[in-house]
N, C-alpha and C positions, 0 to 999 in steps of 0.2 A: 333250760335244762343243761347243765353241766353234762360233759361225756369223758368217762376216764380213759384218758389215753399212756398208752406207756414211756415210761422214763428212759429213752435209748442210751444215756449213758451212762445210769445205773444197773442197768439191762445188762451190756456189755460187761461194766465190774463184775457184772457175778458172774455172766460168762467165762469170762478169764480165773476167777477166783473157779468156775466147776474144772477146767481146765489144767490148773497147778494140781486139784483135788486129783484127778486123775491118774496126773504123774505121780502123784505121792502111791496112789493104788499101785500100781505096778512095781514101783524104786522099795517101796515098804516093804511088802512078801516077797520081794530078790532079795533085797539082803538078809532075811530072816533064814531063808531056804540056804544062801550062800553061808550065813556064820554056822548053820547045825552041818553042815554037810564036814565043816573041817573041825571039829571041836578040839585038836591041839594045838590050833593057829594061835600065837600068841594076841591075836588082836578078833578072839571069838567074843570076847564079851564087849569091849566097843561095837562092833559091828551090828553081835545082837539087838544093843541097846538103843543104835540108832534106828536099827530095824523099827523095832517096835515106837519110837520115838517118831520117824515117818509115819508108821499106821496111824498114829493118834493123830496126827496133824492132819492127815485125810479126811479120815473123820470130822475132824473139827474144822477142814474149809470146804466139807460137800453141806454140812447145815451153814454153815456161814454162808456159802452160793446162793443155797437155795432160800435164804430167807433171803439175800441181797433182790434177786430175784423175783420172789414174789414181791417185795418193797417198792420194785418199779411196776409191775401191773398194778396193783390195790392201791398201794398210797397213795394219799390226796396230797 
């Protein structure tokens, strides 16, 4: 009988990979709240755009985490 055991160092990647995710949560909606707050700063529309550029890269490393993650419990 085979027993599935976890992949600790694919385990860890995602950890680290839910971890960046994280930061991105926070770093994203500070700069979004920082660029509306000044909106005649000449550098409101970079700032926006990395904002919202941040949020999406969150988003896109908490499902990458979390499939890394489940890849080391299930996969064979």
């Amino acid at each position: 009988m085979e027993t599935n055991k976890t992949n600790k160092e694919v385990l860890y990647k995602g950890l680290n990979t839910m971890g960046l995710s994280l930061v991105c949560m926070f770093a994203g909606p500070t700069l979004v709240y920082v660029a509306l707050g000044d909106k005649e700063n000449s550098l409101f529309y970079p700032i926006l755009i990395l904002g919202f550029l941040i949020c999406s890269l969150a988003i896109y490393l908490g499902f990458k985490g979390i499939k890394t993650i489940l890849d080391s419990m299930f996969k064979k």
